[in-house]
Kinemage of the C-alpha trace (Angstrom):
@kinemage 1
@onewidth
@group {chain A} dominant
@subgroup {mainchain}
@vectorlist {calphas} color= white
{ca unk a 1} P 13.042 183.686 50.004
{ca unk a 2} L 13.930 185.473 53.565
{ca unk a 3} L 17.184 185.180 55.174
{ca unk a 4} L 15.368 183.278 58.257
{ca unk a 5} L 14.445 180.131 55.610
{ca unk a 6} L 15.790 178.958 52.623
{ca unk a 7} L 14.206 176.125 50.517
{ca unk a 8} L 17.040 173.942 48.915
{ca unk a 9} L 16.322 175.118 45.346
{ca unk a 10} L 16.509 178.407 46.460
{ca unk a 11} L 19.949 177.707 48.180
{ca unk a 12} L 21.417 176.554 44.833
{ca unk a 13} L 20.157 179.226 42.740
{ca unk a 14} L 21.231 181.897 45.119
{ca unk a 15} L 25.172 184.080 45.204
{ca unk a 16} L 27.495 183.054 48.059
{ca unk a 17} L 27.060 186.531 50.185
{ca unk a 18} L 23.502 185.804 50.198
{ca unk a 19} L 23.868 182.197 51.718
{ca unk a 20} L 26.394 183.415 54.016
{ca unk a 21} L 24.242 186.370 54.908
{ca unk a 22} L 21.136 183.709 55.498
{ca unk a 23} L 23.825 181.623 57.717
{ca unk a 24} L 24.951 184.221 59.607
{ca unk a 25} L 21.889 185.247 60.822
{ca unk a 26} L 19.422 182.305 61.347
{ca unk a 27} L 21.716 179.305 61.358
{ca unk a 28} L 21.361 177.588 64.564
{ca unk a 29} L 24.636 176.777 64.998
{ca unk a 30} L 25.392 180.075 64.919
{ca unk a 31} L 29.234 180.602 65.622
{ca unk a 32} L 29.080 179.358 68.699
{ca unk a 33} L 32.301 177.600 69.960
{ca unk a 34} L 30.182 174.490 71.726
{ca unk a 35} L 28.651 173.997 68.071
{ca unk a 36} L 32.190 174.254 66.133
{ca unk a 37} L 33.879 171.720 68.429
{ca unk a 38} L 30.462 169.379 67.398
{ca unk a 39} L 30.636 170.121 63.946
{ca unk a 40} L 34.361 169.560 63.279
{ca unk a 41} L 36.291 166.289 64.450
{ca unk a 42} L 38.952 166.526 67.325
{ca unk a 43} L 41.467 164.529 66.252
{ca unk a 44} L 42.482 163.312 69.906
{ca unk a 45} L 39.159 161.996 70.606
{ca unk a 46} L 38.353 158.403 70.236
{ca unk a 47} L 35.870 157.511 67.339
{ca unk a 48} L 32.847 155.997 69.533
{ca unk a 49} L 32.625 160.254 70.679
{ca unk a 50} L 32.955 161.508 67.156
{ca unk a 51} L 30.346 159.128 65.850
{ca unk a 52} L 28.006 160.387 68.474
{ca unk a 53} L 29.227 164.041 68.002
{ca unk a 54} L 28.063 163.520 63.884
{ca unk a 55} L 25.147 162.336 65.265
{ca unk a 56} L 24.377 165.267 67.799
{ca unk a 57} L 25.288 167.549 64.696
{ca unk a 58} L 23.159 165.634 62.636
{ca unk a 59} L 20.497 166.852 64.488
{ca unk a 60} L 21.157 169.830 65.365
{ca unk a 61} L 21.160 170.620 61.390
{ca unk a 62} L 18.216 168.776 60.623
{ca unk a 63} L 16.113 171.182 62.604
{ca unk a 64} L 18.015 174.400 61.114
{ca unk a 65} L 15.841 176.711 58.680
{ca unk a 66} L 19.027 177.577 56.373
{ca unk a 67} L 20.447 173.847 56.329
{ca unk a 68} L 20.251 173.954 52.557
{ca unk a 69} L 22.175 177.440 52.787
{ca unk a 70} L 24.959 176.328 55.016
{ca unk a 71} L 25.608 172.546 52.671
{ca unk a 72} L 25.192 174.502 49.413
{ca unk a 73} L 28.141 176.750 50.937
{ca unk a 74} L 30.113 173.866 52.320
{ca unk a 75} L 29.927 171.926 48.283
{ca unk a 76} L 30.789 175.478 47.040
{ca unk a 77} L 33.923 175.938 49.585
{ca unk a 78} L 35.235 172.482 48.367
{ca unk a 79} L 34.884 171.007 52.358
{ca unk a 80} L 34.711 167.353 53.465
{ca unk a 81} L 36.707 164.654 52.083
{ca unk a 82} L 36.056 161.384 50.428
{ca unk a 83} L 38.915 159.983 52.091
{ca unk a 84} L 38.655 161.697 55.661
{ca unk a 85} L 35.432 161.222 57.797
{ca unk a 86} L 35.937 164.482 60.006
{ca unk a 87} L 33.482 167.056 59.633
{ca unk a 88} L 29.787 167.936 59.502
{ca unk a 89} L 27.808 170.851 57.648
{ca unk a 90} L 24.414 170.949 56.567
{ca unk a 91} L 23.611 167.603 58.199
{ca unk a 92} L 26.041 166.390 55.470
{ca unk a 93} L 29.005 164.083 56.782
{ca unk a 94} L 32.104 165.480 54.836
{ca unk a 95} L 32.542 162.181 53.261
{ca unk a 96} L 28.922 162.443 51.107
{ca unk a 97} L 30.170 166.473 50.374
{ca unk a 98} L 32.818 165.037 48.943
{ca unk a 99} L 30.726 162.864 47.126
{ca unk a 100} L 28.282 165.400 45.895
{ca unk a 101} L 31.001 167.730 44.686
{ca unk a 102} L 32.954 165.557 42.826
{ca unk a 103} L 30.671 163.401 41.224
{ca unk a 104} L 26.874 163.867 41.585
{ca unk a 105} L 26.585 167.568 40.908
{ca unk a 106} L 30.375 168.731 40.039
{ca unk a 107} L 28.982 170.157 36.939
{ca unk a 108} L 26.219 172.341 38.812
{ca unk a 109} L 28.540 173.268 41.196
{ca unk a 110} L 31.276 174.302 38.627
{ca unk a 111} L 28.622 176.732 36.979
{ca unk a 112} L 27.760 177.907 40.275
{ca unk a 113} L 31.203 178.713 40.958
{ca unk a 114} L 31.870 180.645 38.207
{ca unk a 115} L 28.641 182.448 38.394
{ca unk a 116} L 30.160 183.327 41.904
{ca unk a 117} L 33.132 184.551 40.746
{ca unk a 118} L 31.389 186.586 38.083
{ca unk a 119} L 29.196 188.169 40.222
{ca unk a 120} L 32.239 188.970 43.153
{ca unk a 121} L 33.799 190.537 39.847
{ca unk a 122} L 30.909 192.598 38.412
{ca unk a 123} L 30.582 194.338 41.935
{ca unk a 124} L 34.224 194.980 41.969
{ca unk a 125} L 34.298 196.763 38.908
{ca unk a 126} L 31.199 198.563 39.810
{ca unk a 127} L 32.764 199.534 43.268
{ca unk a 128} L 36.080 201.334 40.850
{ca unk a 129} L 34.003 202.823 38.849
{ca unk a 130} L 34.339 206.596 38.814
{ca unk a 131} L 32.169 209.201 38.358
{ca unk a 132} L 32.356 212.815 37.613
{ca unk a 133} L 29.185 215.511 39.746
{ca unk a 134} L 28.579 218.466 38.593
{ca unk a 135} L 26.702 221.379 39.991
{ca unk a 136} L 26.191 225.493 39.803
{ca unk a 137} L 26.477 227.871 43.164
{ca unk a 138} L 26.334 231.497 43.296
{ca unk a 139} L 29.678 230.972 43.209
{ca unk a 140} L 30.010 229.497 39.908
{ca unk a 141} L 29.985 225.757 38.918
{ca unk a 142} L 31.561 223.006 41.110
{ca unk a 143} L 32.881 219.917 39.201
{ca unk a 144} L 33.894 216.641 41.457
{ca unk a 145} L 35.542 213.732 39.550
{ca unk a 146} L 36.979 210.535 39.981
{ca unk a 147} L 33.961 209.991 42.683
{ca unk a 148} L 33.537 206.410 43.826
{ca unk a 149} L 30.061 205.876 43.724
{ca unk a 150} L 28.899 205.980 47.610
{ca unk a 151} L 30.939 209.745 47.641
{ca unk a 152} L 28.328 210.329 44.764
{ca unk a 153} L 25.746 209.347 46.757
{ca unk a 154} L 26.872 211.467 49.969
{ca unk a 155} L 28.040 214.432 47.895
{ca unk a 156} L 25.029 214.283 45.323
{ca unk a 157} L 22.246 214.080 49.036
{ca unk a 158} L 23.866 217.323 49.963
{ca unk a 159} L 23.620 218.981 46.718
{ca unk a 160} L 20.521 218.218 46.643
{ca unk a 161} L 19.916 219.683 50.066
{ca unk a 162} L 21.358 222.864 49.175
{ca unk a 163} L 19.466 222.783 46.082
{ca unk a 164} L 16.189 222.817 48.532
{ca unk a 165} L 17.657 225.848 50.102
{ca unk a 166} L 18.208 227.506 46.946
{ca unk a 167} L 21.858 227.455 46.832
{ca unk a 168} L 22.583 224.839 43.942
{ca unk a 169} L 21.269 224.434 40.586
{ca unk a 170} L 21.820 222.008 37.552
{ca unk a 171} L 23.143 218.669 39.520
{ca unk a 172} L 24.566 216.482 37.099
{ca unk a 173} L 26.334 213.003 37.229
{ca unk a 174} L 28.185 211.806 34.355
{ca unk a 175} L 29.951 208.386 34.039
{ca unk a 176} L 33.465 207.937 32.380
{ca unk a 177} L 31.723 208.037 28.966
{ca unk a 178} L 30.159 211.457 29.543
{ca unk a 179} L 26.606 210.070 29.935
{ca unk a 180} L 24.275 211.563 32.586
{ca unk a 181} L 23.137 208.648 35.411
{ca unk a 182} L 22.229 210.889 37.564
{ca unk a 183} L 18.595 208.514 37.856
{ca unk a 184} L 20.762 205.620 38.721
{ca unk a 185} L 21.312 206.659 42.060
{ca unk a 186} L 19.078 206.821 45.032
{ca unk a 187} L 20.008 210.674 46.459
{ca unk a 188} L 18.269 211.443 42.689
{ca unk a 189} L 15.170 210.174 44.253
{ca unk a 190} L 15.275 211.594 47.203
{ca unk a 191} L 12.291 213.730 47.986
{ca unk a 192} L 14.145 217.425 48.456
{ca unk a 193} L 11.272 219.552 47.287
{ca unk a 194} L 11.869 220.508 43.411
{ca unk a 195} L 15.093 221.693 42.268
{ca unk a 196} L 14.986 225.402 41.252
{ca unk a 197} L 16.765 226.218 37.934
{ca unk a 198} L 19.475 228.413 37.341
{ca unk a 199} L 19.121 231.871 37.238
């Protein structure tokens, strides 16, 4: 699966930023305003133009490499209405969204949903996580905690480049439990010549 195509299966298996990321950059729609005002009903226009506008957006989805992306998005967002006819996404009228959600596959959707949720919550509790990094100058040792993990990353890369210089020994990360991760982060893998030991 590439962000420039999605198969349908694909779209329902994958995590809402990754549809929206596959949206946002190959939809053809794109988020242009010509396509929005075809997409979405103006309520002051008469219904012969907003039954050739779903039509025109019809269309213009049909041809659209992330179609299943953008209707898998629109069932998961809760749009269209079973009693309103007065939008399009994914080639999908909001009236057969409605549909779909509610009835046809509200139980796939629900599970979907939640694995959403999960998923937005598992990276927000990996984003608070704290970290302490340890290291030894000439100095003496340099301790570092409550790091977020991207200051581990930027402060562990430059250890690791003074390390190559010979000014830092014994890098260390440890998580709130005291265990070492130091592997579990990409400046560990970084290719800074070998880390001398301390003295």
């Amino acid at each position: 699966m590439t962000l420039s195509r999605i198969s349908p299966k694909a779209a329902r298996l994958a995590r809402r930023p990754v549809l929206q990321a596959a949206v946002a950059a190959s939809a053809r729609c794109g988020d242009q305003e010509r396509y929005r005002e075809l997409l979405d009903r103006n309520r002051s226009a008469p219904p012969v133009i907003w039954v050739a506008q779903q039509a025109a957006a019809e269309r213009l989805c049909s041809g659209c490499p992330v179609r299943p992306a953008c209707e898998e998005l629109a069932l998961r967002y809760g749009e269209g209405d079973r009693n309103s006819d007065d939008l399009v996404r994914g080639g999908r009228r909001g009236q057969e969204l409605a549909v779909d959600r509610e009835i046809r596959q509200s139980g796939r959707l629900a599970a979907a949903i939640a694995t959403d949720w999960q998923h937005l919550l598992e990276l927000n509790a990996a984003a608070r996580e704290e970290f302490t990094l340890t290291y030894v100058m000439e100095s003496g040792p340099v301790t570092k905690t409550g790091l977020r993990r991207d200051a581990v990353e930027r402060v562990g890369a430059m250890a690791l480049r003074a390390a190559d210089r010979g000014e830092v020994w014994d890098i260390a990360v440890h998580d709130a439990a005291g265990v070492d991760v130091a592997d579990d982060f990409d400046f560990a893998h970084e290719d800074y010549g070998s880390l001398p030991a301390a003295a």
